[in-house]
N, C-alpha and C positions, 0 to 999 in steps of 0.2 A: 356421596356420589351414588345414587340410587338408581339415574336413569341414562340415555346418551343424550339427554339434552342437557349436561351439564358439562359437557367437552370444552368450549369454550373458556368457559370459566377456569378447569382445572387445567388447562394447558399453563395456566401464569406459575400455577404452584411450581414447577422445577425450575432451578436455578438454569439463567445461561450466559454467565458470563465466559467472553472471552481470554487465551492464553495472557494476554499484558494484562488485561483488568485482575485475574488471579493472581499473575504473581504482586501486581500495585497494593494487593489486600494484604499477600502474606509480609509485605513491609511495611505498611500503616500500620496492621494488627500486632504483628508481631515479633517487628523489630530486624528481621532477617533479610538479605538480598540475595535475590534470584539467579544462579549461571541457568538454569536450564529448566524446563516445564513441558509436560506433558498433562494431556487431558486422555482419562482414565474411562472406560466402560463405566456404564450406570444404569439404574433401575429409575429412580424418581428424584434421587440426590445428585448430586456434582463435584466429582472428584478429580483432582489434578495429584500426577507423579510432579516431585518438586526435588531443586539439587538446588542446595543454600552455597552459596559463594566464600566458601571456609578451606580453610586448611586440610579437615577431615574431608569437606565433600559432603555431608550429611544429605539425608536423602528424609523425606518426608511422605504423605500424604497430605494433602490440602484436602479438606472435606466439605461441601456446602450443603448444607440440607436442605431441602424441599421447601417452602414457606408455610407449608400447613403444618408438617409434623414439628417446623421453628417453633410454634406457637404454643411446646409442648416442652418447654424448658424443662421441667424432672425428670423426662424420660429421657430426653439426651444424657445430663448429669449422671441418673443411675446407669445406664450404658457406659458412658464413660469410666465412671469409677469402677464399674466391673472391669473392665478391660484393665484398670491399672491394679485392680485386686489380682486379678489373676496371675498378668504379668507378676506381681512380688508372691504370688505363689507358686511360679516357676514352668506355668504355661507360657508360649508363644503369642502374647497378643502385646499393640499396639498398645503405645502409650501418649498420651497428649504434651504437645510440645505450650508451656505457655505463654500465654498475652503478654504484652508489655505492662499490663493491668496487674501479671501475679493469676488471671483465671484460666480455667481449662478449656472456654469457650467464651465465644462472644458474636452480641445479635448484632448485623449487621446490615445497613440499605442496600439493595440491589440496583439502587440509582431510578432515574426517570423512564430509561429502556427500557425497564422491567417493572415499571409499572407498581415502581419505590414500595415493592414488597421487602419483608424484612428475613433473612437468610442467618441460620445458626453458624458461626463459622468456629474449624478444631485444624490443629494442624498434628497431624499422628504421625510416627515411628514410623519409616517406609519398613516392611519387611520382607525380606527375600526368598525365592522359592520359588515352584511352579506349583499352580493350579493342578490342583488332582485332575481338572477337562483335559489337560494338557498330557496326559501318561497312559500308558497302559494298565491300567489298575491290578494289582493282582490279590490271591488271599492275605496274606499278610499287609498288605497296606489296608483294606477292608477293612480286618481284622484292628488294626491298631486306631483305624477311623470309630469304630463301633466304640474302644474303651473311651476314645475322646472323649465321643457325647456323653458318656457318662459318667467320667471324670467330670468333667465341664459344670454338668449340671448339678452332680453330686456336692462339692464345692462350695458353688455358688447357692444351693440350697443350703447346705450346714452353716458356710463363714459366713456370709456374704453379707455383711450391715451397715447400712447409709440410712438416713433421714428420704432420700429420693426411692429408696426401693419400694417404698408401696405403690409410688407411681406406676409400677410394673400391674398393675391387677388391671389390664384393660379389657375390661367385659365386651367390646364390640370391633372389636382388631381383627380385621380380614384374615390376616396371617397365621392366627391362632389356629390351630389343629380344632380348636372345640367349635370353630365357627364354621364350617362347611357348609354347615343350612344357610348360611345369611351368603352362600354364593349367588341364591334362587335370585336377589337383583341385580347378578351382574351375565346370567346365561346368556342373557339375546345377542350380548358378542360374538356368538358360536354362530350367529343365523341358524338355519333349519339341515341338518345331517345327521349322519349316522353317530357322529361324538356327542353332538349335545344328547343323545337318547342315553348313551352310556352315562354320562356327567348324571344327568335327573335319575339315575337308575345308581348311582353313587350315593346322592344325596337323600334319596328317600331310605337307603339302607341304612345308613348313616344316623340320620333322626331315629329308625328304630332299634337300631342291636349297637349303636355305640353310646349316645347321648344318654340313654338310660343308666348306662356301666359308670360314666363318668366319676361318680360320687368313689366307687371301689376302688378306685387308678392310685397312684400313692403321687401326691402334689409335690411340686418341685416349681424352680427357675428355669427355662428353656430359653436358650440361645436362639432358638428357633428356625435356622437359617444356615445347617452345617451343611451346604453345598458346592458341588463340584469346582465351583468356581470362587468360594470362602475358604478352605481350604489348600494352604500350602504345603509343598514338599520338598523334601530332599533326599538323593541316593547319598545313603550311607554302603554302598559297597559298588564295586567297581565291574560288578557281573555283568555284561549287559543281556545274558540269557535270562538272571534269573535276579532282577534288580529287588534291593532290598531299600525301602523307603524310610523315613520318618517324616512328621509334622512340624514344618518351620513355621508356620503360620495359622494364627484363627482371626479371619478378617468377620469385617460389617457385625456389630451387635445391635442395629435398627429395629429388629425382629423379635427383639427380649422381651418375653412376657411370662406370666405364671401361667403356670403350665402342669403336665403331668410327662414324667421319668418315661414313660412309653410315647409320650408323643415324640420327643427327640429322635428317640432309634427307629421310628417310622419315617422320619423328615431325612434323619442320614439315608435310611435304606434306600427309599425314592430316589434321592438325587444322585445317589452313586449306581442306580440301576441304567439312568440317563445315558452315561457314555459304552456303557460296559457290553460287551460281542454278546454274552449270557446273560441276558438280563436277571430270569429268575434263580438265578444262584446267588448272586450277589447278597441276598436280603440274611441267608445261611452265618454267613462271614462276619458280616457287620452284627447279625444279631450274640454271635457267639464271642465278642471283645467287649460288647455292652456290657452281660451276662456275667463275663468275669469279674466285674465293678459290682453291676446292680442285676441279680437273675430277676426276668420278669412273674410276674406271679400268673394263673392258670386266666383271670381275666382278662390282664393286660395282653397275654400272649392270642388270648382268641380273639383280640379286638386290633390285631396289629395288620392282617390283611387290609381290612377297611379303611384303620389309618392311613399307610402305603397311598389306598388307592384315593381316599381321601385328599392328599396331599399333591399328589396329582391332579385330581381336580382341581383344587385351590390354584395351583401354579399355568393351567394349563387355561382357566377362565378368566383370571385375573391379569393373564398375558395376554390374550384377547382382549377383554377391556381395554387395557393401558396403552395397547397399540392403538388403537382407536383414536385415545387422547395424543398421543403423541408419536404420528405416522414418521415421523424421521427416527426416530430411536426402535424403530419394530423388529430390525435387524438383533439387536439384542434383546430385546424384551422377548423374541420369541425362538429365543436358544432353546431350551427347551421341549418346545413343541416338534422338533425338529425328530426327536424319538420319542416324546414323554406319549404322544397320542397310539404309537405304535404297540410300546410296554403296556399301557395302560388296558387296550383293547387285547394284548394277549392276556395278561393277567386273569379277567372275566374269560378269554375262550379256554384258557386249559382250567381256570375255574378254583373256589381259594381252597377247598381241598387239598387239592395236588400244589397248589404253591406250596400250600402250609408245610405240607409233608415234605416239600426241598425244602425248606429254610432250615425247619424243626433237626430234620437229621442232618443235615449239616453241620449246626450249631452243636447238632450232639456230638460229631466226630470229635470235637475239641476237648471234650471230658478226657480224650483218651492220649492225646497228643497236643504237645502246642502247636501255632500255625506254624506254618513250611517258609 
């Protein structure tokens, strides 16, 4: 997708089938009948909340992928099998319910409506909890978010081995933290304002004080994708002054690519700045539970403002685009922008200096104290 004259075309790519046509798949495919379906928020794929007609009640996700990234069978498989790695290491994620087949996925016609495009279909472990969008974030859930990602990624870099994992090495993935120059095809989304100036003034920093560093960053697996709205929680204590959280949930691994350990705790920091009264404290918190896991080292940490902002660009032009292709879903595609353009322009006016220097001591306080 290089230009808007490919709108057309790219509107077929996301699934749309209907609530009966979903659950009719999840009993061809995979054996189960439906009491109850709901259709789920989505980015470029197609998810249904599902309740199997049993005893227990079982509750699922139905997932349908996109038809372009279908046609990328390894990379769904190593996501998957991540998710169910994880899970048996005693993370909160999703695990795949199987086919009648015995598989953890299966390709699927979208029918003649759609233009008998072919659709990956998985049906996952519903899991419960609220979205971190959904709370009042405070330092200690920050704080417990930050070791996530580096658990997460820690992990999955050391254990983590499949036959599909190299499919992870996607050298041209929009989403990837290393590709922020390859936004330059998709700016004209922004038309002509004050953001697009900041976005191009992202990007050319970007190509010269990060891209050069890249080689010194310490390589890893990146979930890519720990955001407000990937993220579940739960109150473990009953305060409502002063609520004490945990993580029930690590949804969508769509984003999985190889990566670097510092890209993660930039992607957390960004998205958790999104909802948060302060935005520039937040980055303090989350960097200081990373830190516990993995400290970053004197490059990664000087290269983490850019990432941030970085990452922001990424979500905030690539949100633009997508609404473009797909003007009924822009409601959601452009959650984000709804603070990300505000964070992002303060960032640049108080200047990365003075961020740095709130993140940096923040994260110091912790040497001295665990979180509150």
């Amino acid at each position: 997708m290089s230009s808007g004259n490919d709108c057309q075309l790219q509107t077929l790519t996301k699934p749309a089938l209907g609530e009966r046509e979903a659950a009719e798949l999840v009993d061809r495919v995979f054996g189960l009948k439906v009491s109850w379906i709901r259709s789920l928020p989505s980015y470029d794929d197609q998810n249904f909340h599902v309740r199997i007609l049993a005893e227990g009640a079982d509750e699922y996700v139905l997932k349908i992928t996109n038809s372009e990234d279908s046609q990328e069978p390894d990379i769904i498989e190593a996501q998957t099998q991540a998710m169910m790695f994880l899970s048996a290491e005693g993370f909160p994620s999703a695990t795949p319910y199987l086919t009648k087949d015995g598989n953890i996925m299966s390709l699927e016609s979208g029918g003649t409506r759609l233009g008998n495009k072919k659709y990956m279909v998985r049906l996952l472990t519903y899991l419960p909890g609220t979205p971190v969008a959904k709370i009042t974030t405070n330092a200690q859930i920050l704080y417990e978010i930050g070791r996530l990602a580096a658990s997460v990624d820690k992990v999955l870099s050391e254990k983590f081995q499949h036959p599909s994992v190299k499919s992870l090495h996607r050298g041209q993935f929009i989403w990837n933290l290393a590709n922020v120059p390859l936004l330059d095809q998709y700016i004209y989304a922004l038309g002509q304002n004050k953001y697009r100036a900041v976005v191009e003034h992202v990007i050319e920093q970007f190509k010269g004080k990060v891209i050069p560093k890249l080689s010194s960053f310490r390589a890893c697996i990146n979930h890519g994708d720990l955001n407000d709205h990937n993220i579940l929680v739960d109150s473990s204590s009953a305060s409502l002054e002063n609520p004490q959280y945990r993580v029930s949930g690590i949804l969508d691994f769509s984003d999985m690519s190889y990566g670097y350990y510092v890209f993660e705790v930039a992607i957390a920091i960004m998205y958790m700045m999104i909802e948060s009264p302060d935005p520039l404290r937040v980055g303090g918190h989350v960097l200081a539970g990373f830190e516990s896991i993995l400290p970053l080292t004197a490059e990664e940490r000087g290269a983490l403002f850019l990432l941030v902002s970085g990452r922001f660009a990424q979500s905030l032009v690539i949100a633009a685009h997508t609404a473009l292709l797909y003007p009924e879903n822009k409601e959601y595609l452009t959650i984000t922008a709804k603070t990300g353009w505000k964070h992002l322009m303060t960032m640049f006016e108080v200047g990365q200096e003075a961020v740095e220097k709130t993140w940096f001591e923040t994260a110091q306080a912790y040497t001295h104290h665990a979180p509150a």
